[in-house]
C-alpha angles and dihedrals in degrees: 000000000000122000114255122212106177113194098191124194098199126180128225113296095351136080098196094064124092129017121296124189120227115197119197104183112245088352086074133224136326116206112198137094135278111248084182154298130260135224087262098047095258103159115210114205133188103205123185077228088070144043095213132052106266114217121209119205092239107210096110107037109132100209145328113226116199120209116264120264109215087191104061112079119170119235107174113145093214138046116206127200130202139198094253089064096258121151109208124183106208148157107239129254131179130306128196129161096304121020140027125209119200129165118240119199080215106053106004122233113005133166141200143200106258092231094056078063115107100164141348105207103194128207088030091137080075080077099089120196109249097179134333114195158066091212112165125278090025101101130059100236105176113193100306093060142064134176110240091161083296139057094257118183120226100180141348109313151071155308114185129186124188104211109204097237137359123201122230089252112044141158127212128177148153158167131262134181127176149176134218106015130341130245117143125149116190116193132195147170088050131152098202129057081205099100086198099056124104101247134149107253144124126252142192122201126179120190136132078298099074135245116319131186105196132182110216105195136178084216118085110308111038095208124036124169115226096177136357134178105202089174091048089097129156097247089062092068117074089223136036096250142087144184117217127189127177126193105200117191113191107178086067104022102244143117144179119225109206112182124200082350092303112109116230107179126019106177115040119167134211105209122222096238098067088061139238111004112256106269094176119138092200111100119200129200104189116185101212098180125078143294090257089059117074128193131197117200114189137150092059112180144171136189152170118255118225115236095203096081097013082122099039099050094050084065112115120222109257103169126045096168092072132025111263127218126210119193122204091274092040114255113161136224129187115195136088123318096221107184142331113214114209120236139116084294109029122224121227120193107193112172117204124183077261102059098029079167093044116180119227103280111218106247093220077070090058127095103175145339119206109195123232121260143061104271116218125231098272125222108281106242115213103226125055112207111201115199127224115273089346141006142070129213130174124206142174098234143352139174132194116238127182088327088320122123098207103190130176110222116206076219113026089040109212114019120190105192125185105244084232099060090056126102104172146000114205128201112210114195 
């Protein structure tokens, strides 16, 4: 059976509206629009080819992309993150002994066993969407790049984008998958969309080699290494694929470095010897292998990064026996997170050896909570939902149902999710 990779443009509260775009490998595209999906991924298709509905036998698709929904931005004040690997954006509810309850702009009222918990950041609505993408005639592709819905390499060069203004916090990040072999090099920070100009700026670069952060500055030594991963390969991941994110903060010359959502690296310094920090707005994704290699980037993004728990989210996790508090400058307890109360400011009692009669701590003073115990692998789930401008679920099924995502979670149990507020649907095999 052919692979089946759906790229779906679906209108507010329906899924047969808008054009949809059906690949079937060599056998070529299919332009129409989704009436639904079955319980066994039987996707059914109007096509303009065609005067009935073709249905496609669903196993192998590889994913489903929504169009994008400028209107929905997410403000939840909180991200929580389970053990599953789930990032949830989410206003918070209560939580006692067992469960907490928390409210989702995506799904309504939800709740969650307390031990499927691995972290609560707080303030992370502070994090404003720059720019999501690629869309097509943004970039500046030259002769080595086109748009597929995707920047997607066909030989060694560049595709350059000058973004209008960066802030001084800032996060970027993207997603890159490849065959053949890998060599893509992503630069940021630059002044200059002339890859061969001398010009202060960052880069990552990914290869056989291994995963390198680099500093390429105008000041003394042109190249200086600020963090490499010479046993980060591509035969370590069990796909070719990975997902990079990088937090710069350029009022103190640091940035964090998280790959496919592990960080590797939370305190990475620029040094003052190699000059004035980069304070370019132009972005680079360079392919450096052969014609015969082709890589696909997607899933572009940049935010803001909110200063008001910069500090208190580089913190590593040093105690899994007891839950762990973090403040806004960082200051760390170790104790027993005893309740939230819900409220326009919610109340957190968190008890430590030190405070054994602890008053309700404000949340808006809280940077993060990591939860106590040692959280087992989870069973892997076979479909990924990405949710429009943040957010990740997996679940073990799901249909599509009159502009409806009806998905089953091995945690939340039943999930009902607006079309519009979907970004993805991934197939893991």
């Amino acid at each position: 059976m052919r692979k089946v990779i759906i790229i779906a443009t679906l209108a507010f509260c329906t899924c047969n509206a808008g054009a949809e775009e059906v690949s079937l490998g060599a056998a070529g595209k299919i332009t129409g629009s989704i009436v639904s999906v079955g319980e066994e991924n039987q996707i059914a298709l109007k096509s303009p080819l065609s005067p009935d509905t073709l249905v496609f036998q669903g196993d192998q698709f590889e994913s489903i992309v929504f169009d994008k929904n400028a209107d929905f931005k997410s403000t939840a004040a909180n991200m929580l993150y389970l053990d599953n690997a789930d990032v949830l954006p989410v206003t918070l509810g209560k939580l006692d002994d067992q469960t907490l309850s928390f409210e989702t702009s995506w799904a309504g009222n939800l709740q969650v066993k307390r031990a499927h918990v691995d972290s609560l950041h707080f303030g992370t609505s502070d994090n404003r969407v720059i720019y999501q993408g690629p869309n097509d005639k943004e970039w500046d592709l030259g002769k080595t790049w086109k748009y597929d819905n995707a920047l997607v390499s066909m030989g060694y060069g560049a595709a350059t984008r000058r973004f209008e203004k960066l802030p001084d916090r800032y996060i970027v990040g993207f997603n890159a998958q490849w065959t053949g072999n890998v060599g893509i090099k992503m630069v940021f920070a630059s002044s200059s969309v002339n890859m061969n100009e001398s010009t202060d700026c960052y880069f990552l670069q990914f290869n056989n080699g291994g995963l390198e952060l680099k500093r390429q500055s105008t000041h003394g030594a042109k190249f200086t290494t600020l963090a490499a991963f010479n046993d980060f390969t591509p035969e370590q991941l069990d796909s070719s694929e990975i997902d990079v994110e990088i937090r710069i903060d350029s009022t103190n010359r640091q940035m964090q470095l998280a790959v496919n959502g592990k960080q590797l690296r939370s305190n990475i310094i620029d040094p003052e010897e190699t000059g004035p920090v980069p304070t370019g707005t132009v972005i680079s994704f360079i392919c450096t292998s052969g014609q015969e290699d082709k890589h696909t980037i997607k899933n572009i993004r940049l935010t803001t990064w909110g200063s008001s728990t910069t500090e208190a989210r580089s913190e590593k996790r040093t105690d899994t026996k007891q839950d762990v508090l973090f403040d806004l400058e960082s200051n760390r307890s170790s104790g027993v997170l005893k309740s939230i109360t819900p409220g326009k400011e919610p109340q957190i009692l968190f008890e430590n050896p030190h405070d054994p009669s602890p008053r309700p701590i404000p949340a808006s003073k809280v940077g993060i909570i990591y939860f106590s115990g040692d959280k087992e692998q989870a069973a892997k789930s076979p479909y990924i939902i990405k949710l429009q401008d943040v957010g990740t679920l997996h679940v073990d099924s799901f249909r599509i149902v009159d502009g409806v995502l009806i998905a089953t979670h091995p945690l939340l149990g039943e999930l009902r999710i607006a079309c519009p507020l979907v970004a993805e649907i991934i197939h893991q095999k």
